[in-house]
N, C-alpha and C positions, 0 to 999 in steps of 0.2 A: 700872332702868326708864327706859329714855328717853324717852317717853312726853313723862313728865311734865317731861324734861329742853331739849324743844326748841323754850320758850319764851326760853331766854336769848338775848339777842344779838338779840332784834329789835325790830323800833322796831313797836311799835302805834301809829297816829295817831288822835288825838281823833276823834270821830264826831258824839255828842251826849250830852244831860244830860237827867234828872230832878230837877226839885226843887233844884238845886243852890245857885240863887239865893236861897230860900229855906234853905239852910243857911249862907249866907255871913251873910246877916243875924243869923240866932239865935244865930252867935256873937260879931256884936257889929261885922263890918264896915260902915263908910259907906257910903252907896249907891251912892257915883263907883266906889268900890273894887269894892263887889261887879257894877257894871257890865262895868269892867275887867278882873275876873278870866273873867265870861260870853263874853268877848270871845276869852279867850285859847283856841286850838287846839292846845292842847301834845302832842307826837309822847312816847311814854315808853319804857323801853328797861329789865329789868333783868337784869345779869351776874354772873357766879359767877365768886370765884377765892380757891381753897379755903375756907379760912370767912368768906373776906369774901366782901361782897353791895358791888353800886353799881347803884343807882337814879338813873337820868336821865332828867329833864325838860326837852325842848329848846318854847322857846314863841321870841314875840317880844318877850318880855324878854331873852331868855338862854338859857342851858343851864343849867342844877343838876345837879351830879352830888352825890349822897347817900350815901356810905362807910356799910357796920352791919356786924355781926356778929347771927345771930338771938338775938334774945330780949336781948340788953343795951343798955340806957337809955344815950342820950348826949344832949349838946346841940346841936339844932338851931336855926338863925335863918331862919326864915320870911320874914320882909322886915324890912327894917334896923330893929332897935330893939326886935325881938321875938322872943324865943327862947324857946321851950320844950323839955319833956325829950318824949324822941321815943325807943320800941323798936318796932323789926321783929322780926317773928315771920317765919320758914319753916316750911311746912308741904306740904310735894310741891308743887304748884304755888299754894297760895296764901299771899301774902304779908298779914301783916295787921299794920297801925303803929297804933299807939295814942300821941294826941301827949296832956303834958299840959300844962295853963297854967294863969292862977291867973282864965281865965276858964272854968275844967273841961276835962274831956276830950271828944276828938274820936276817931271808932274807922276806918279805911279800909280794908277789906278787900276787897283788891284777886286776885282769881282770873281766873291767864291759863290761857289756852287755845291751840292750833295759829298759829288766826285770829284770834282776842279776846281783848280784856280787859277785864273787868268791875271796875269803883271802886264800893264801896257803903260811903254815910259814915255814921253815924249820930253824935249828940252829944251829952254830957250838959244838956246845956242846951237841948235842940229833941228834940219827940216825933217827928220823922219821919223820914226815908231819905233821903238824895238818891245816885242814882245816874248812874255816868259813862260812856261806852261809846266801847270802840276797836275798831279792825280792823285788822289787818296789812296 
């Protein structure tokens, strides 16, 4: 089906957000922080090659590039000093990472499309949603 195949290889750029600041709170970021993150327009990008996956995040921090395989747990570092365990799930086009930390889980499920891409976070420690929005 390529359909659902001709999301790889492109860059969606940030658009806008839902609620997002209010999730950066509930799980515990300072305000300078979840200021900074509000701030950021990060371009996203994810590729296939063969069962690996790489998820890149180019902002003005940096780029992240994110190596998985679906569905097995690895260690990620979030920002220096902070690592949790983090799986990608594939699922035809949507990807959904579930990070864990020993401040709970966070859920991202992230479904692209041609022209979009839809971030919808939810966490176990915040009753609500925040959502992300791109556009090719």
């Amino acid at each position: 089906n390529t359909s659902t195949m001709s999301f790889y290889g492109k860059e969606y750029k940030y658009e806008s957000e839902e609620n997002f600041g209010d999730f950066l709170k509930a799980v515990g970021l300072p305000e300078e922080e979840v200021q900074k993150f509000l701030q950021f327009k990060p371009t996203a990008k994810i590729e296939k090659n063969g069962d690996e996956y790489s998820y890149t995040s180019i902002s003005p921090a940096g780029t992240k590039v994110t190596k998985f395989k679906s569905g097995v747990e690895f260690e990620d570092t979030i920002k220096e000093g902070f690592t949790v365990k983090t799986t990608y799930t594939v699922n035809g086009n949507k990807v959904t990472q579930v990070i864990n930390s020993d401040k709970g889980t966070a859920t991202f499920d992230r479904e692209f499309s041609d022209d979009a891409l839809v971030v919808t976070i939810t966490a176990s420690a915040w009753g609500g949603t925040a959502k992300r929005f791109y556009k090719v």
